[in-house]
C-alpha distance (Angstrom), angle and dihedral (degrees) to the residues before:
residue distance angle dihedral
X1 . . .
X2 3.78 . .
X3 3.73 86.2 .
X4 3.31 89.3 66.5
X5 3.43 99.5 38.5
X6 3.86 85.7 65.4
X7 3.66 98.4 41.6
X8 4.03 88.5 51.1
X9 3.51 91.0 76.3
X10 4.10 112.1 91.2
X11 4.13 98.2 135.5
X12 4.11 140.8 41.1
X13 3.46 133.7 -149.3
X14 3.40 115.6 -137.1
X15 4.01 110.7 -150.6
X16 3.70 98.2 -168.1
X17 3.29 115.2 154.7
X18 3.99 97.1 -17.1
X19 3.64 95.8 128.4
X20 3.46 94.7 60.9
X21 3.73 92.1 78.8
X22 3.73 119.1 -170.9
X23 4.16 89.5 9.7
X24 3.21 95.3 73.4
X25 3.32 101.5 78.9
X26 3.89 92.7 54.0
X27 3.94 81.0 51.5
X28 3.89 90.0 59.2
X29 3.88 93.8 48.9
X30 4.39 85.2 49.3
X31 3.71 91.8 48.1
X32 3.88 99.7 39.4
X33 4.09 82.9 59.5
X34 3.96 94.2 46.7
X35 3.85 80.8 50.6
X36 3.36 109.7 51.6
X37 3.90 91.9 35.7
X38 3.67 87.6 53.8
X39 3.86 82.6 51.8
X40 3.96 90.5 48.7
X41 3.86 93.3 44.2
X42 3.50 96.6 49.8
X43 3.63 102.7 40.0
X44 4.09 89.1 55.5
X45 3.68 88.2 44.7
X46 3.66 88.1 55.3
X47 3.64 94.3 42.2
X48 3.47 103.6 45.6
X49 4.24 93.7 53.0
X50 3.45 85.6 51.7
X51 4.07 96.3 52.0
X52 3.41 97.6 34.9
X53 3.81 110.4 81.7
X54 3.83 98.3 -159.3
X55 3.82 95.2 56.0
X56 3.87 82.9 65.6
X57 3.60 89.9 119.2
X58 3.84 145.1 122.4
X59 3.64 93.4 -110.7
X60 3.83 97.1 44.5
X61 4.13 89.2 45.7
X62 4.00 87.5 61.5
X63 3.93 87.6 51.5
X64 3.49 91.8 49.7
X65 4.03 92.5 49.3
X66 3.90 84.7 36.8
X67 3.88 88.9 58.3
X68 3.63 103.3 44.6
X69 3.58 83.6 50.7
X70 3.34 97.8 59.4
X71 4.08 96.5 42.1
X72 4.09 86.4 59.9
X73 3.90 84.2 48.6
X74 3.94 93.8 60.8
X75 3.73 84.9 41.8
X76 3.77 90.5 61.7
X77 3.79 101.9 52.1
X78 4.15 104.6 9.4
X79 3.85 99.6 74.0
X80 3.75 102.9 50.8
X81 3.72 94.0 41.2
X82 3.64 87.2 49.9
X83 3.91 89.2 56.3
X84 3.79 97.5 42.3
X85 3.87 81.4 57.0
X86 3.88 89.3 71.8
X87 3.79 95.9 24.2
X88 3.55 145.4 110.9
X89 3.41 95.3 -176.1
X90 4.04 106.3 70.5
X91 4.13 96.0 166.1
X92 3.75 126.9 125.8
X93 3.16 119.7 -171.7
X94 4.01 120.9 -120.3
X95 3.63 100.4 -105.4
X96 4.11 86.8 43.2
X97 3.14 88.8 58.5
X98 3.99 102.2 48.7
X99 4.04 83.9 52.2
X100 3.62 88.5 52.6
X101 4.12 89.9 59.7
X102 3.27 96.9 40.5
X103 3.58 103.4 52.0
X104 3.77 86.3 41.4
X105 3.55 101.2 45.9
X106 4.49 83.3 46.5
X107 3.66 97.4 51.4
X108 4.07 93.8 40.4
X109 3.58 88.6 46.6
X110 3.64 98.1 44.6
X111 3.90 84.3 44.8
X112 3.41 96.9 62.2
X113 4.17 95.8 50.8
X114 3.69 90.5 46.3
X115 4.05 81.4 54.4
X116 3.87 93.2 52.9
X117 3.66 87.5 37.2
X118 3.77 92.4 58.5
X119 4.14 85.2 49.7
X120 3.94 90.7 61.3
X121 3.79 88.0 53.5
X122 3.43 90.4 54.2
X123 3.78 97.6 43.3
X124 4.07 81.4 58.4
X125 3.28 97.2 43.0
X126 3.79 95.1 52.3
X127 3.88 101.8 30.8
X128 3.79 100.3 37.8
X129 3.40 114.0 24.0
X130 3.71 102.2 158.4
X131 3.76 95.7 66.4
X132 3.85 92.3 35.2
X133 3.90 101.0 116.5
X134 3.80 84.5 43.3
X135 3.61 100.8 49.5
X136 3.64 100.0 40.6
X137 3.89 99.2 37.7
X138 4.15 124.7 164.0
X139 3.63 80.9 -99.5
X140 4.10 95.1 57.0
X141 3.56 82.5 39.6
X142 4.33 100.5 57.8
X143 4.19 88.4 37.5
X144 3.68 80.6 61.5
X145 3.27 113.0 45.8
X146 4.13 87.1 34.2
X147 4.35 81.9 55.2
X148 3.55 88.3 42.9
X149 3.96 96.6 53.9
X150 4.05 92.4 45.2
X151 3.43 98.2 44.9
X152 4.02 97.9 52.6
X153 4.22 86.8 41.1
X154 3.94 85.2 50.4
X155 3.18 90.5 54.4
X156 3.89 101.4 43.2
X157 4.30 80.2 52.0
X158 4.02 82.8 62.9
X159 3.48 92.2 38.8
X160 3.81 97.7 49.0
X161 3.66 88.8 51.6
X162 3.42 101.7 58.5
X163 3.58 104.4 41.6
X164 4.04 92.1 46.2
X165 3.61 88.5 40.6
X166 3.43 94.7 65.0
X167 4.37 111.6 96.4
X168 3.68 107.4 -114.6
X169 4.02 127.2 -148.6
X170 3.82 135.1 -157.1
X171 4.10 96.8 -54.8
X172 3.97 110.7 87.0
X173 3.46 93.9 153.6
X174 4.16 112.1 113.8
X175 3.26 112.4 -157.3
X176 4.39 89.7 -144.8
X177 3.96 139.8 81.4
X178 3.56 83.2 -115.9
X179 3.86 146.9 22.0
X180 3.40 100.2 -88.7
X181 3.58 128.5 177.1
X182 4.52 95.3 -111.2
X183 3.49 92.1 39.1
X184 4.10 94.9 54.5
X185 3.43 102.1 40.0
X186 3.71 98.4 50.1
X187 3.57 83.5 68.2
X188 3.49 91.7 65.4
X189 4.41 112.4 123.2
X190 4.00 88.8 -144.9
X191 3.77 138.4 54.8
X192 3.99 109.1 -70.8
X193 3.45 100.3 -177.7
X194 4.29 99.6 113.9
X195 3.50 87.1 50.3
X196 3.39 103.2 47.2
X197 3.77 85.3 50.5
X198 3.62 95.0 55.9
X199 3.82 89.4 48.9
X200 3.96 90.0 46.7
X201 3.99 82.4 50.9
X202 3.79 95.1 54.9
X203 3.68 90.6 41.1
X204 3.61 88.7 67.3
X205 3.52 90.4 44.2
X206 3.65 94.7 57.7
X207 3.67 97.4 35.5
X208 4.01 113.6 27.8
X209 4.07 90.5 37.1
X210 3.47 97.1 62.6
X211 3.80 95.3 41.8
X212 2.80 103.3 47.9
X213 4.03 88.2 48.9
X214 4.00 87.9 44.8
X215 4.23 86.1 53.9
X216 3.99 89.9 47.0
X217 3.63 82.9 54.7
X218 4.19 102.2 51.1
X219 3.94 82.2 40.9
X220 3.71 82.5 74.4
X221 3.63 101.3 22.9
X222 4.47 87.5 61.9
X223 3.64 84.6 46.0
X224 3.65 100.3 59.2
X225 3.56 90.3 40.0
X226 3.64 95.1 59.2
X227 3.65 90.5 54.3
X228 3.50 91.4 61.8
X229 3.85 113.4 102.2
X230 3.66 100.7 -152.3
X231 3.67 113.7 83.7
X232 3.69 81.9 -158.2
X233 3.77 94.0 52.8
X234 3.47 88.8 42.4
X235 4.22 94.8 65.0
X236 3.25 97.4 36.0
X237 3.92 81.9 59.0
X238 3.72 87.8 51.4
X239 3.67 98.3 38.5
X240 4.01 86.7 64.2
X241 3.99 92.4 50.7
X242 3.89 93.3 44.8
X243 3.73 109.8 74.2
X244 4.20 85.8 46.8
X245 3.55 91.8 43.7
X246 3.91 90.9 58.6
X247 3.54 92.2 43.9
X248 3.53 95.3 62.2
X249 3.97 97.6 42.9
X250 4.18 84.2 57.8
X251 4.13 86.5 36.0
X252 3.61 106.0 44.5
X253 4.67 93.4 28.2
X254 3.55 90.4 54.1
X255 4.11 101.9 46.5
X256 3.91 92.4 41.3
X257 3.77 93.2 53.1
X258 3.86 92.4 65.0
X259 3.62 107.2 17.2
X260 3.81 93.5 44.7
X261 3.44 108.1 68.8
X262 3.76 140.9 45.9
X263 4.50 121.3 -51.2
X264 4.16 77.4 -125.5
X265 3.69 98.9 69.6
X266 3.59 83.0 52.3
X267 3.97 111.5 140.3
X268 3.71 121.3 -175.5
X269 3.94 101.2 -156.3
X270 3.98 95.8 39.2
X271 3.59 89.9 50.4
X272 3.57 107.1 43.8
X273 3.76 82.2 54.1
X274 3.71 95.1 52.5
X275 4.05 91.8 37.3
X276 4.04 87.1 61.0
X277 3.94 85.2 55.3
X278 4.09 89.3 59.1
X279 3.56 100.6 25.5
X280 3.93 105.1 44.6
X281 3.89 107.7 7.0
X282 3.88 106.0 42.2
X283 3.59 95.7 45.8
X284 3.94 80.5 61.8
X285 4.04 91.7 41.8
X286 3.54 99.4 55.0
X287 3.98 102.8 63.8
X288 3.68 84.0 37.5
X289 3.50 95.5 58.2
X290 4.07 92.1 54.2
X291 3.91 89.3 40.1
X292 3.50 94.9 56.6
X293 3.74 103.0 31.0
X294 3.63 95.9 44.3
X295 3.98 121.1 78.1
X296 3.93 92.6 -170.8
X297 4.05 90.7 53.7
X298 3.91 83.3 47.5
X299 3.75 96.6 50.6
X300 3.64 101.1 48.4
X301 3.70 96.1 45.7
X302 4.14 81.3 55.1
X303 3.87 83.0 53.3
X304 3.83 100.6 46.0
X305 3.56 92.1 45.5
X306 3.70 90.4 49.0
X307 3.51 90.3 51.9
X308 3.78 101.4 50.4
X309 4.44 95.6 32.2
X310 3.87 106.5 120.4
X311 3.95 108.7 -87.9
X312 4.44 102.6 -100.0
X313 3.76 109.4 -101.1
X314 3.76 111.4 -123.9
């Protein structure tokens, strides 16, 4: 009988934001426009580094990887918790669901070594300039971002298997917009302590590794910057560091506030809140960040909109 019990499960229901009654459809209205401008914002970032000649760069390659990243990220989780917004039906069915984590868990994962990678480019940058190009060529660029995709997808593999490894009972109800790891495995009929160890292990593989690397890296990056003697020199320095910087404070705060600590200090309402922070509005933030902060982003989308605008009528 508890065979079956275990075997019974095929679908999920995804509660999401069901017990906000009447709100929710105001909710779907909010998040459809964070959605499609995160869409927008990332498809012209993408664009316009690929137009624009002079963004050709290490620095602007990572942002280009960095945003296409993030536009298959909303792709995993924005749809389906757009249509659970006006649905009755809030199921997904088992194998749904283990795509759902996987892809998630891939892209965030890959997200957050593209992030670090785009700190060792600026460490060169900054702290060796004269062998920049050579240090940081396309080829040092590609091994990176190829390194960073397989790691985070090797990792989601491990991931993957021991959430959907775990036997599950009579509940199938997740109490999440998504199927997140916490919310799955606590549904879990046996004892998932080991496992949740192992995944609290390569959480702070994935997150604490590469900040701590990234941190390493501005140690040295504010101390050649201080040596500089131009004041000018010196914020121009900083102005290149700034819109990363703030990316990974959002990035790196966010992730480590639910995926670094234990699946028992789990709570439903506080995290849902904080998941829509690093599921729906940083994947917004981060191009945002390098549009606004970044005059040489700003002044070649002014040229490539100049060069495709409609010729003036006479």
């Amino acid at each position: 009988m508890k065979r079956q019990n275990q075997s019974a499960i095929t679908e999920f229901i995804l509660l999401g934001f069901s017990n906000l009654g009447h709100l929710q459809i105001l909710l779907f209205f909010i998040f459809l426009l964070v959605y499609l401008t995160t869409l927008m914002v990332n498809a012209t970032i993408m664009t316009v580094i690929r137009l624009d000649r002079a963004l050709h760069t290490p620095m602007y390659f990572f942002l280009f990887v960095l945003s296409c990243s993030e536009t298959c990220y909303t792709l995993v989780i924005m749809p389906k918790m757009l249509t659970n917004l006006l649905s009755t039906s809030l199921t997904i069915s088992f194998s749904a669901c283990a795509a759902q984590l996987y892809f998630f868990v891939g892209l965030a994962c890959t997200n957050c070594f593209l992030i670090a990678a785009m700190g060792y480019d600026r460490y060169v940058a900054i702290c060796n300039p004269l062998n920049y190009t050579l240090i940081v060529s396309r080829a040092t660029c590609m091994q990176l971002v190829f390194a960073s995709t397989l790691c985070g997808f090797l990792i989601s593999v491990v991931v993957n298997v021991l959430v959907f490894s775990v036997p599950f009972c009579a509940s199938n109800r997740i109490n999440h917009f998504f199927c997140d790891i916490s919310p799955v495995i606590k549904l879990g009929c046996t004892d998932t302590n080991q496992k949740e160890m192992v995944i609290f292990f390569l959480s702070i593989l994935v997150l604490l590794v590469p900040f701590v690397l990234i941190f390493i890296s501005y140690v040295f990056i504010v101390s050649t910057i201080l040596k500089i003697s131009s004041v000018e020199g010196q914020h121009k320095a900083f102005a290149t560091c700034a819109s990363h910087l703030t990316v990974v404070i959002v990035h790196y705060g966010c992730a480590s506030f639910i995926y670094l600590r234990p699946t028992s200090l789990y709570s439903s309402d506080k995290d849902r809140l904080v998941a829509v922070t690093y599921t729906v509005i940083t994947p917004l933030l981060n191009p945002l960040v390098y549009t606004l902060r970044n005059k040489e982003v700003k002044m070649a989308l002014r040229k490539v909109l100049s060069r495709y605008s409609f010729p003036k009528t006479i």
